[in-house]
PABABA-200351 format. One record per residue (C-alpha): residue number from 0; y negated, x, z. Coordinates in steps of 0.02 Angstrom, whole numbers. Layout:
BEGIN
MILO     n       yy       xx       zz
MILO   NUM        Y        X        Z
...
//
This chain:
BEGIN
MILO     n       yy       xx       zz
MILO     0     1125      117      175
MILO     1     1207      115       16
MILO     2     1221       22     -126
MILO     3     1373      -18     -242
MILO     4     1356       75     -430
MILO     5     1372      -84     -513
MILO     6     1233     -159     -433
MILO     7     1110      -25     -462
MILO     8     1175      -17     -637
MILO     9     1146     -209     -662
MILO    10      986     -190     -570
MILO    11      912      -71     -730
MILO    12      791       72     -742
MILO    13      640       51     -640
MILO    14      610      -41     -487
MILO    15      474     -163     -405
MILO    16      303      -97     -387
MILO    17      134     -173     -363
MILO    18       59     -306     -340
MILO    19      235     -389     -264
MILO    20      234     -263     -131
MILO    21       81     -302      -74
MILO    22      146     -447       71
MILO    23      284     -363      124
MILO    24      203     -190      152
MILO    25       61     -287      251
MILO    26      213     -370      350
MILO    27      291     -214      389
MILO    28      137     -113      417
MILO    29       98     -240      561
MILO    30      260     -225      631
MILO    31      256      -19      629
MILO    32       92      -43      732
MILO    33      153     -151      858
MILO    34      291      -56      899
MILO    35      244      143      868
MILO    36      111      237      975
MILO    37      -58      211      964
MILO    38      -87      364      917
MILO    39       54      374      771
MILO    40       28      400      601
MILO    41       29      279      481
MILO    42       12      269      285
MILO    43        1      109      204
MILO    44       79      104       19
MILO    45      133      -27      -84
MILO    46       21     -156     -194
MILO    47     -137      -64     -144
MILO    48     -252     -109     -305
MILO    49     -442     -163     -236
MILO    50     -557      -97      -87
MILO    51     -512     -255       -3
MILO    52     -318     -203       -9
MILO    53     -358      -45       81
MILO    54     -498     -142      206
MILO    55     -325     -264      244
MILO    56     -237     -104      281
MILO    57     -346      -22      391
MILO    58     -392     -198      473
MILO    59     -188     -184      500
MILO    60     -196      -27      573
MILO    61     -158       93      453
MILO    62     -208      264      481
MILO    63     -220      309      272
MILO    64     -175      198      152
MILO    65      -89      257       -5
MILO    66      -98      201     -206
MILO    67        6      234     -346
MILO    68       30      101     -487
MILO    69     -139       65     -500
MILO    70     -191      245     -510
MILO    71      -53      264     -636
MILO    72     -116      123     -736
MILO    73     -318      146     -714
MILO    74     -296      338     -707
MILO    75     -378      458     -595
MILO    76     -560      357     -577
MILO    77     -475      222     -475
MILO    78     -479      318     -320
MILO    79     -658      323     -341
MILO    80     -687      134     -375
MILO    81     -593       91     -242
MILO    82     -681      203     -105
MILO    83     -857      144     -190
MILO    84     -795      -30     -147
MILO    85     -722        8       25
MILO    86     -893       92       60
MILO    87     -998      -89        8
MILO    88     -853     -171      113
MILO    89     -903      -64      264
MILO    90    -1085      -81      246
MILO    91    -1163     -130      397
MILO    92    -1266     -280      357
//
């Protein structure tokens, strides 16, 4: 694919990133794991920011699930929120 100069150049610096991923990597994630292997390998990004993104990601089928802007904006304690809250998500009760 490519993309005309003048596009990109009107498009700006930067792209989209965060929370407006979030539906669309959900959508596509769903449609990767209908049509790869079971057993295929498959890592979630995009709009990740609570536990409960990454529980919707695994309940989708990913195989890892992947953050970025929110660790870049929360720094490098995130990760650990997030897996503290994943863990109370996956509590049996």
């Amino acid at each position: 694919l490519r993309t005309d100069a003048a596009v990109v150049e009107a498009a700006g610096a930067g792209g989209l990133s965060g929370a407006p991923l979030a539906p669309r990597a959900l959508e596509v994630l769903r449609i990767l794991r209908r049509v790869l292997p079971a057993d295929a390998c498959v890592i979630s990004v995009g709009g990740v920011d609570t536990a409960a993104d990454v529980q919707a990601r695994l309940d989708a089928g990913a195989t890892l699930v992947q953050g970025y802007t929110a660790f870049l904006y929360r720094g490098p304690l995130w990760a650990r929120s997030v897996n503290t809250g994943l863990a109370r998500l996956r509590r049996p009760r």
